[in-house]
C-alpha positions as CSV (number, residue, x, y, z in Angstrom):
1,X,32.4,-125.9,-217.4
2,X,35.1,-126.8,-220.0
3,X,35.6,-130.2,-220.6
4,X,38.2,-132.1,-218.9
5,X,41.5,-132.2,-219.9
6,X,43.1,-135.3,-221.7
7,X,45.2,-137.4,-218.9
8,X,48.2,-139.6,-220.4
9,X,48.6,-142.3,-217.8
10,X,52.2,-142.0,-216.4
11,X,54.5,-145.3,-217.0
12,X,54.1,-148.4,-215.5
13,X,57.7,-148.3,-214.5
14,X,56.9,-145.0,-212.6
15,X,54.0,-146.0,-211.0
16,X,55.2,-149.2,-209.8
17,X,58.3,-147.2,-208.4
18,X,56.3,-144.3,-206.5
19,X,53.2,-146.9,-205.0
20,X,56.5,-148.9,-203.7
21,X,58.1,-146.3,-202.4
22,X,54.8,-144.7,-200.9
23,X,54.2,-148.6,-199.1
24,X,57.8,-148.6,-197.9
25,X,57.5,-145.1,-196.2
26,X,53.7,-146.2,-194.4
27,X,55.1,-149.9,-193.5
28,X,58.0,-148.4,-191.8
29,X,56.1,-145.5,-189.8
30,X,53.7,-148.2,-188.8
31,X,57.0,-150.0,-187.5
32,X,58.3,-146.9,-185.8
33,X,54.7,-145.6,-184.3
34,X,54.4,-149.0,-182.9
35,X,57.2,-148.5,-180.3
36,X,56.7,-144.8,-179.7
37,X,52.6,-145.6,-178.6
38,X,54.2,-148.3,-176.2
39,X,56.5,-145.9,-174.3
40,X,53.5,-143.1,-174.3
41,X,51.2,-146.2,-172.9
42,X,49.1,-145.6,-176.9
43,X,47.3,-142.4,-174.8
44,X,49.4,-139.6,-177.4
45,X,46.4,-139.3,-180.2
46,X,48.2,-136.3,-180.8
47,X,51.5,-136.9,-181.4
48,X,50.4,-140.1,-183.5
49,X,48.3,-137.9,-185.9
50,X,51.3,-135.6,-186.0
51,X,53.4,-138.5,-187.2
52,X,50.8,-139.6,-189.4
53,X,50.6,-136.1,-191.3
54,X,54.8,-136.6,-191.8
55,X,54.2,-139.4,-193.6
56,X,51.3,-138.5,-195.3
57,X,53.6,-135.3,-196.9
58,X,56.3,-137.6,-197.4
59,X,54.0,-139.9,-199.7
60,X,52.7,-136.7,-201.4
61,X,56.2,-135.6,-202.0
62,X,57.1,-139.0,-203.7
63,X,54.3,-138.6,-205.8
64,X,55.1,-134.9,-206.6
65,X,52.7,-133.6,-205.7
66,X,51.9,-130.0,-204.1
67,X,49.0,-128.4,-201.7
68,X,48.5,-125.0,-201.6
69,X,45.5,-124.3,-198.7
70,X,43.3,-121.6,-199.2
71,X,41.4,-120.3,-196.0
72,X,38.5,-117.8,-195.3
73,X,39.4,-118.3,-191.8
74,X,42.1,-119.8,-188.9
75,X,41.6,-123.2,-188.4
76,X,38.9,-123.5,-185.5
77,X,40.1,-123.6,-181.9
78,X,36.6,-125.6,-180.7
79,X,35.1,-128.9,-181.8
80,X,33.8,-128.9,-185.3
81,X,32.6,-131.4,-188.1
82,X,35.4,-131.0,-190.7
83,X,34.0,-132.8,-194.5
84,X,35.1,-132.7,-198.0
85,X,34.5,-133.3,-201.5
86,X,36.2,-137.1,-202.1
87,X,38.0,-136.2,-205.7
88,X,40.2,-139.1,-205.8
89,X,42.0,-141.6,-203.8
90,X,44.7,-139.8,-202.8
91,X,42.5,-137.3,-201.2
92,X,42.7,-139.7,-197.5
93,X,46.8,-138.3,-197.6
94,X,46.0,-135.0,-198.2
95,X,43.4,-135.1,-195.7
96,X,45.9,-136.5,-193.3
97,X,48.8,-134.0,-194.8
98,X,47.0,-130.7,-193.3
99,X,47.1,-131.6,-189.7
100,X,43.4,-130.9,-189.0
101,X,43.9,-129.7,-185.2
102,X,42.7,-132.0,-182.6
103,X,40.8,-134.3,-184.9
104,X,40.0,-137.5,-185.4
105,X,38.7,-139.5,-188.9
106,X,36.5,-141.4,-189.9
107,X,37.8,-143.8,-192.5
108,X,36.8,-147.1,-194.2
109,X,37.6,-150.2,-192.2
110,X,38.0,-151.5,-195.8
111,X,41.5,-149.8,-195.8
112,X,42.1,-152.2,-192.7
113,X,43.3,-155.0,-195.0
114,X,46.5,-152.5,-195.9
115,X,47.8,-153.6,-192.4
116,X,49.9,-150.8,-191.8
117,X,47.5,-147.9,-192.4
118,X,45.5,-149.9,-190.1
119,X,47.7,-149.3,-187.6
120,X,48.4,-146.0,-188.3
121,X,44.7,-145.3,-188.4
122,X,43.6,-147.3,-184.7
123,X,46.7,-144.8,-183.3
124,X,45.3,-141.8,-184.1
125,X,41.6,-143.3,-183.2
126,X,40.1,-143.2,-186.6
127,X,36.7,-144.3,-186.4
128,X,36.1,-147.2,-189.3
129,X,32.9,-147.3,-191.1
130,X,30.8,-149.9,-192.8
131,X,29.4,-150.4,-196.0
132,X,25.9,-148.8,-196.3
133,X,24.2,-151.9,-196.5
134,X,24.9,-152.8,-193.1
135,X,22.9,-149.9,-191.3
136,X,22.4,-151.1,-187.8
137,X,26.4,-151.6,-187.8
138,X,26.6,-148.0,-189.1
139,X,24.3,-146.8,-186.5
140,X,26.3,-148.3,-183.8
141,X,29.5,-146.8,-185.1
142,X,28.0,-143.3,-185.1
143,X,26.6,-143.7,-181.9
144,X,29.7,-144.4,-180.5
145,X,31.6,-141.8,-181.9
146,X,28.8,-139.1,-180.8
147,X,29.8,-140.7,-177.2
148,X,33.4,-140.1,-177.5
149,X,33.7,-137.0,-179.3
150,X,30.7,-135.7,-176.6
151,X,33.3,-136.7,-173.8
152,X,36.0,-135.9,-175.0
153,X,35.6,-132.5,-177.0
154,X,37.4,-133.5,-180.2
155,X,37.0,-132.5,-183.5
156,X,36.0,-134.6,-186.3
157,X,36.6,-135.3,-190.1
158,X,34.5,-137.4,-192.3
159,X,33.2,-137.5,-196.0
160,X,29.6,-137.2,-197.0
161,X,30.4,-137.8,-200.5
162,X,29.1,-141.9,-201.4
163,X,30.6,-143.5,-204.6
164,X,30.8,-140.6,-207.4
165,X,29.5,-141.2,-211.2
166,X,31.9,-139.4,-213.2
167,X,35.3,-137.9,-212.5
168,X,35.5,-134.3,-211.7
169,X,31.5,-134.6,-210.3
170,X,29.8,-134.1,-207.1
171,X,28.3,-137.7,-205.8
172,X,25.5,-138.2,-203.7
173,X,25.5,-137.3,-199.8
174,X,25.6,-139.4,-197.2
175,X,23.6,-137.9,-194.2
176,X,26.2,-139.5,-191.2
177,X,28.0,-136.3,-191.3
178,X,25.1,-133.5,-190.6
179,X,23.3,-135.9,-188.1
180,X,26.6,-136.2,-186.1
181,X,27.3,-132.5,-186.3
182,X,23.4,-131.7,-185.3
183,X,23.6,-134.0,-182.3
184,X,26.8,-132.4,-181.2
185,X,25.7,-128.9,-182.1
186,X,29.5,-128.4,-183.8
187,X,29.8,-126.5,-186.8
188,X,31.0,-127.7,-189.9
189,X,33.8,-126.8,-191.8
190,X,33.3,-127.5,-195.8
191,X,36.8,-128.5,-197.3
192,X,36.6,-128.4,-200.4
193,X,40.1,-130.4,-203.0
194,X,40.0,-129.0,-206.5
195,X,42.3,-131.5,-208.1
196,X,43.7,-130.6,-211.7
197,X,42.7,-133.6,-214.2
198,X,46.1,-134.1,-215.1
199,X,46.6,-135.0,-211.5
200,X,43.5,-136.8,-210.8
201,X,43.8,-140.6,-210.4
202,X,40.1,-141.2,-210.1
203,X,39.6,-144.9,-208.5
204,X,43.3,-145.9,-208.8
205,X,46.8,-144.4,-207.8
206,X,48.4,-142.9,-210.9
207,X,48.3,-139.3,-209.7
208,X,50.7,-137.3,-211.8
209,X,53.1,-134.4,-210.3
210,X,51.0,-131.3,-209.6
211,X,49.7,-128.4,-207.3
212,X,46.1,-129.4,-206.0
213,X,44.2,-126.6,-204.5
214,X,42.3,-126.7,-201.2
215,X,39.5,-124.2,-200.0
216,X,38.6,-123.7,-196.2
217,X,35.2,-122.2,-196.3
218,X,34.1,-120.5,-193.3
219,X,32.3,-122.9,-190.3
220,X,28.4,-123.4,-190.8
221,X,26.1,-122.7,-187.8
222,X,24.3,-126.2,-186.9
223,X,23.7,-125.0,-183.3
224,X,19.7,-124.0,-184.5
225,X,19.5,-127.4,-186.7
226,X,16.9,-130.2,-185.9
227,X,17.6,-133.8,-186.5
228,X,14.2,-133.8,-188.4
229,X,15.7,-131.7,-191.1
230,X,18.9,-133.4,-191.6
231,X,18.3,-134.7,-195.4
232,X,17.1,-130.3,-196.4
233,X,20.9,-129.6,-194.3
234,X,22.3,-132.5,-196.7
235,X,21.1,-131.2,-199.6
236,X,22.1,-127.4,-199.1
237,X,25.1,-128.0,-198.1
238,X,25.5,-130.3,-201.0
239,X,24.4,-127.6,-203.4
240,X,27.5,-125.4,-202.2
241,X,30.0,-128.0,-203.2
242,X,28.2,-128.6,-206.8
243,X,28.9,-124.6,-207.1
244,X,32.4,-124.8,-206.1
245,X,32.7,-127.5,-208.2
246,X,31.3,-125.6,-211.0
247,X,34.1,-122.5,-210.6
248,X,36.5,-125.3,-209.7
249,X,38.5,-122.8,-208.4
250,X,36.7,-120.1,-206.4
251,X,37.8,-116.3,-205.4
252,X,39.1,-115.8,-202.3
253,X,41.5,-113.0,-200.7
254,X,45.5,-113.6,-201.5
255,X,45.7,-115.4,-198.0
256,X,47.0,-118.5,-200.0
257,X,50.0,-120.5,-198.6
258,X,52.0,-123.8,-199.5
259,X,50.4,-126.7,-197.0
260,X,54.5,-127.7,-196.4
Protein backbone atom coordinates (compact mmCIF):
# COMPACT_ATOMS: atom_id res chain seq x y z
CA UNK A 1 0.00 0.00 0.00
CA UNK A 2 1.10 3.56 -0.80
CA UNK A 3 1.66 5.63 1.90
CA UNK A 4 -0.85 7.98 3.07
CA UNK A 5 -1.42 11.10 1.68
CA UNK A 6 -0.35 14.46 3.49
CA UNK A 7 -3.61 15.97 5.24
CA UNK A 8 -3.51 19.95 5.77
CA UNK A 9 -5.79 20.48 8.66
CA UNK A 10 -8.73 22.82 7.48
CA UNK A 11 -8.98 26.34 9.46
CA UNK A 12 -10.00 26.78 12.71
CA UNK A 13 -12.45 29.25 11.60
CA UNK A 14 -13.95 26.48 9.42
CA UNK A 15 -14.09 24.00 11.78
CA UNK A 16 -15.47 25.82 14.47
CA UNK A 17 -18.26 26.96 11.92
CA UNK A 18 -19.23 23.42 10.53
CA UNK A 19 -18.99 21.41 14.35
CA UNK A 20 -21.55 24.49 15.23
CA UNK A 21 -23.55 24.16 12.69
CA UNK A 22 -23.48 20.24 12.77
CA UNK A 23 -24.60 20.79 16.96
CA UNK A 24 -27.29 23.26 15.93
CA UNK A 25 -28.91 20.87 13.33
CA UNK A 26 -28.74 17.50 16.15
CA UNK A 27 -29.93 19.97 19.22
CA UNK A 28 -32.84 21.03 17.18
CA UNK A 29 -33.90 17.43 15.82
CA UNK A 30 -33.59 16.30 19.33
CA UNK A 31 -36.09 19.27 20.08
CA UNK A 32 -38.40 18.31 17.22
CA UNK A 33 -38.26 14.29 17.74
CA UNK A 34 -39.11 15.01 21.31
CA UNK A 35 -42.72 16.08 20.42
CA UNK A 36 -43.29 13.84 17.45
CA UNK A 37 -42.41 10.39 20.00
CA UNK A 38 -45.06 11.97 22.37
CA UNK A 39 -47.90 12.12 19.85
CA UNK A 40 -46.77 8.41 18.45
CA UNK A 41 -46.83 7.41 22.44
CA UNK A 42 -42.35 6.84 21.66
CA UNK A 43 -43.59 3.24 19.93
CA UNK A 44 -42.38 4.77 16.05
CA UNK A 45 -38.56 3.18 16.22
CA UNK A 46 -39.08 3.59 12.64
CA UNK A 47 -39.92 6.74 11.89
CA UNK A 48 -37.34 8.04 14.57
CA UNK A 49 -34.46 6.25 12.84
CA UNK A 50 -35.89 7.75 9.60
CA UNK A 51 -35.48 11.17 11.12
CA UNK A 52 -32.30 10.43 12.55
CA UNK A 53 -30.82 9.43 8.97
CA UNK A 54 -32.15 13.24 7.80
CA UNK A 55 -30.08 14.68 10.04
CA UNK A 56 -27.38 12.59 9.94
CA UNK A 57 -27.14 13.63 5.79
CA UNK A 58 -27.75 17.03 6.71
CA UNK A 59 -24.56 17.05 9.02
CA UNK A 60 -22.65 15.19 6.26
CA UNK A 61 -23.75 17.83 3.85
CA UNK A 62 -22.41 20.67 6.18
CA UNK A 63 -19.28 19.00 6.27
CA UNK A 64 -19.21 18.36 2.49
CA UNK A 65 -19.04 15.41 2.41
CA UNK A 66 -20.37 12.67 -0.15
CA UNK A 67 -21.31 8.72 0.12
CA UNK A 68 -21.39 6.76 -2.72
CA UNK A 69 -22.68 2.87 -1.56
CA UNK A 70 -21.41 0.13 -3.32
CA UNK A 71 -23.48 -3.17 -3.00
CA UNK A 72 -23.03 -6.97 -4.03
CA UNK A 73 -26.47 -7.28 -3.01
CA UNK A 74 -30.18 -5.51 -1.96
CA UNK A 75 -30.19 -4.69 1.41
CA UNK A 76 -31.50 -7.81 3.38
CA UNK A 77 -35.33 -8.19 3.95
CA UNK A 78 -34.68 -10.66 7.30
CA UNK A 79 -32.75 -9.95 10.52
CA UNK A 80 -29.05 -9.71 10.21
CA UNK A 81 -25.93 -8.54 12.13
CA UNK A 82 -24.83 -5.46 10.10
CA UNK A 83 -20.70 -4.37 11.27
CA UNK A 84 -18.04 -2.21 9.92
CA UNK A 85 -14.62 -1.13 9.83
CA UNK A 86 -14.64 2.19 12.44
CA UNK A 87 -12.31 4.62 10.06
CA UNK A 88 -12.97 7.69 11.93
CA UNK A 89 -15.42 9.56 13.96
CA UNK A 90 -17.59 10.57 11.64
CA UNK A 91 -18.25 7.06 10.60
CA UNK A 92 -21.52 6.90 13.61
CA UNK A 93 -23.32 9.63 10.77
CA UNK A 94 -22.67 7.74 7.96
CA UNK A 95 -23.68 4.78 9.64
CA UNK A 96 -26.88 6.54 10.60
CA UNK A 97 -27.01 8.28 6.91
CA UNK A 98 -27.78 4.90 4.96
CA UNK A 99 -30.96 4.03 6.68
CA UNK A 100 -29.97 0.39 7.50
CA UNK A 101 -33.65 -1.12 7.25
CA UNK A 102 -35.26 -2.07 10.37
CA UNK A 103 -32.20 -1.77 12.58
CA UNK A 104 -31.22 -0.89 15.64
CA UNK A 105 -27.40 0.27 17.01
CA UNK A 106 -25.32 -0.35 19.21
CA UNK A 107 -23.45 2.79 20.22
CA UNK A 108 -21.28 4.01 23.23
CA UNK A 109 -23.20 5.34 26.19
CA UNK A 110 -20.10 7.57 26.27
CA UNK A 111 -21.81 9.64 23.46
CA UNK A 112 -24.68 10.00 26.24
CA UNK A 113 -22.93 13.09 27.73
CA UNK A 114 -23.75 14.96 24.06
CA UNK A 115 -27.41 15.15 25.52
CA UNK A 116 -29.02 15.49 22.33
CA UNK A 117 -27.61 12.46 20.40
CA UNK A 118 -28.64 10.77 23.54
CA UNK A 119 -31.89 11.44 22.79
CA UNK A 120 -31.81 10.86 19.41
CA UNK A 121 -30.10 7.53 20.08
CA UNK A 122 -32.78 6.07 23.25
CA UNK A 123 -35.54 7.02 20.24
CA UNK A 124 -34.46 4.88 17.87
CA UNK A 125 -33.50 2.11 20.79
CA UNK A 126 -29.86 2.20 20.39
CA UNK A 127 -28.39 -0.27 22.63
CA UNK A 128 -25.38 1.67 24.80
CA UNK A 129 -22.24 -0.23 25.58
CA UNK A 130 -19.71 -0.16 28.24
CA UNK A 131 -16.17 0.09 28.41
CA UNK A 132 -14.43 -3.38 28.15
CA UNK A 133 -13.30 -3.30 31.54
CA UNK A 134 -16.55 -3.64 32.90
CA UNK A 135 -17.45 -7.20 31.51
CA UNK A 136 -20.32 -8.39 33.57
CA UNK A 137 -22.00 -4.92 32.57
CA UNK A 138 -21.19 -5.83 29.00
CA UNK A 139 -22.55 -9.22 29.44
CA UNK A 140 -25.79 -7.95 30.65
CA UNK A 141 -26.18 -5.53 27.86
CA UNK A 142 -25.70 -8.22 25.22
CA UNK A 143 -27.94 -10.44 26.98
CA UNK A 144 -30.56 -8.09 26.77
CA UNK A 145 -30.29 -7.22 23.40
CA UNK A 146 -30.22 -11.00 22.27
CA UNK A 147 -33.77 -10.89 24.26
CA UNK A 148 -35.12 -8.08 22.29
CA UNK A 149 -33.90 -8.49 18.97
CA UNK A 150 -34.96 -12.58 19.52
CA UNK A 151 -38.57 -11.06 20.17
CA UNK A 152 -38.73 -8.75 18.23
CA UNK A 153 -37.06 -9.86 14.79
CA UNK A 154 -34.96 -6.69 14.27
CA UNK A 155 -31.92 -6.19 12.69
CA UNK A 156 -28.79 -5.03 14.26
CA UNK A 157 -25.58 -2.83 13.72
CA UNK A 158 -22.59 -2.83 15.82
CA UNK A 159 -18.74 -2.44 15.43
CA UNK A 160 -16.25 -5.10 16.27
CA UNK A 161 -13.43 -2.81 15.62
CA UNK A 162 -11.74 -1.80 19.50
CA UNK A 163 -9.48 1.31 19.64
CA UNK A 164 -7.22 1.31 16.29
CA UNK A 165 -3.23 1.90 16.31
CA UNK A 166 -2.70 3.87 13.31
CA UNK A 167 -4.91 5.75 10.93
CA UNK A 168 -5.91 3.98 7.86
CA UNK A 169 -5.34 0.33 9.88
CA UNK A 170 -7.53 -2.49 10.93
CA UNK A 171 -7.75 -2.65 15.02
CA UNK A 172 -8.34 -5.48 16.92
CA UNK A 173 -11.87 -7.33 17.06
CA UNK A 174 -14.05 -7.34 19.65
CA UNK A 175 -15.96 -10.77 19.77
CA UNK A 176 -19.68 -9.07 21.00
CA UNK A 177 -20.64 -8.96 17.40
CA UNK A 178 -20.10 -12.81 16.18
CA UNK A 179 -21.41 -14.21 19.55
CA UNK A 180 -24.71 -12.09 19.08
CA UNK A 181 -25.06 -13.06 15.51
CA UNK A 182 -24.26 -16.95 16.44
CA UNK A 183 -26.80 -16.99 19.16
CA UNK A 184 -29.36 -15.41 16.86
CA UNK A 185 -28.29 -17.58 13.92
CA UNK A 186 -28.53 -14.06 11.67
CA UNK A 187 -26.17 -13.46 9.06
CA UNK A 188 -23.80 -10.74 8.98
CA UNK A 189 -23.45 -8.13 6.67
CA UNK A 190 -19.59 -6.73 6.51
CA UNK A 191 -19.76 -2.85 5.73
CA UNK A 192 -16.94 -1.96 4.93
CA UNK A 193 -15.97 2.78 4.81
CA UNK A 194 -12.92 3.38 2.71
CA UNK A 195 -12.35 6.96 3.72
CA UNK A 196 -9.85 9.07 1.57
CA UNK A 197 -6.96 10.49 4.00
CA UNK A 198 -7.67 13.90 2.96
CA UNK A 199 -11.06 13.32 4.43
CA UNK A 200 -10.15 11.25 7.35
CA UNK A 201 -10.47 13.04 10.72
CA UNK A 202 -9.02 10.16 12.70
CA UNK A 203 -9.91 10.79 16.62
CA UNK A 204 -11.28 14.30 16.15
CA UNK A 205 -13.83 16.15 13.76
CA UNK A 206 -11.85 17.98 10.98
CA UNK A 207 -13.12 15.87 8.14
CA UNK A 208 -12.47 17.79 4.95
CA UNK A 209 -15.04 17.86 1.89
CA UNK A 210 -14.99 14.58 0.02
CA UNK A 211 -16.61 11.34 -1.50
CA UNK A 212 -16.06 8.32 0.95
CA UNK A 213 -16.78 5.02 -0.49
CA UNK A 214 -18.83 2.27 1.12
CA UNK A 215 -18.87 -1.53 0.25
CA UNK A 216 -21.87 -3.98 1.08
CA UNK A 217 -20.27 -7.35 0.92
CA UNK A 218 -22.60 -10.13 0.54
CA UNK A 219 -24.32 -11.63 4.04
CA UNK A 220 -22.10 -14.49 5.81
CA UNK A 221 -23.81 -17.77 6.77
CA UNK A 222 -23.52 -18.05 10.83
CA UNK A 223 -26.59 -20.44 10.82
CA UNK A 224 -23.86 -23.67 11.06
CA UNK A 225 -21.52 -21.48 13.70
CA UNK A 226 -20.88 -22.77 17.31
CA UNK A 227 -20.43 -20.37 20.20
CA UNK A 228 -17.22 -22.42 20.97
CA UNK A 229 -15.61 -21.10 17.81
CA UNK A 230 -16.47 -17.53 18.01
CA UNK A 231 -12.75 -16.03 18.53
CA UNK A 232 -11.60 -18.56 14.78
CA UNK A 233 -15.28 -16.52 13.22
CA UNK A 234 -13.56 -13.21 14.73
CA UNK A 235 -10.55 -13.67 13.31
CA UNK A 236 -11.64 -14.68 9.64
CA UNK A 237 -13.83 -12.32 9.37
CA UNK A 238 -11.25 -9.96 10.55
CA UNK A 239 -8.83 -11.09 7.90
CA UNK A 240 -11.41 -10.02 5.14
CA UNK A 241 -11.46 -6.40 6.27
CA UNK A 242 -7.43 -6.30 6.61
CA UNK A 243 -7.66 -7.39 2.66
CA UNK A 244 -10.15 -4.83 1.81
CA UNK A 245 -8.29 -2.56 3.60
CA UNK A 246 -5.21 -3.50 1.74
CA UNK A 247 -7.09 -2.74 -1.94
CA UNK A 248 -8.79 0.16 -0.14
CA UNK A 249 -11.01 0.16 -2.79
CA UNK A 250 -12.12 -3.26 -4.02
CA UNK A 251 -13.75 -4.40 -7.60
CA UNK A 252 -17.17 -4.70 -7.79
CA UNK A 253 -19.84 -4.59 -10.76
CA UNK A 254 -20.83 -0.71 -11.92
CA UNK A 255 -23.96 -1.04 -9.47
CA UNK A 256 -22.53 2.12 -7.64
CA UNK A 257 -25.04 4.86 -6.62
CA UNK A 258 -24.86 8.32 -4.63
CA UNK A 259 -26.22 7.29 -0.73
CA UNK A 260 -28.54 10.86 -1.22
Amino acid sequence: MNAPLQRQPSSRARLIVVMVSSAIVITLGSVLLLPIGALTLFRARRLYSDCAATLARTVLWIWGIRMVVHHEEAWPTGQVVYISNHPCTIDVFMLCALRLPNTRFFLSGFLQKFVPLGIIARMMGTFFTVPQNRPAERVRIFQRADRILRRTGESVYLSPEGMRVATGEIGAFNKGAFHLATSLGAPIVPIYFAVPPEVDPGLGFDARPGTVQVFVHKPINTSSWLLADVIKNTEHVRADYLSWNRARQPKYAPCAHPSS
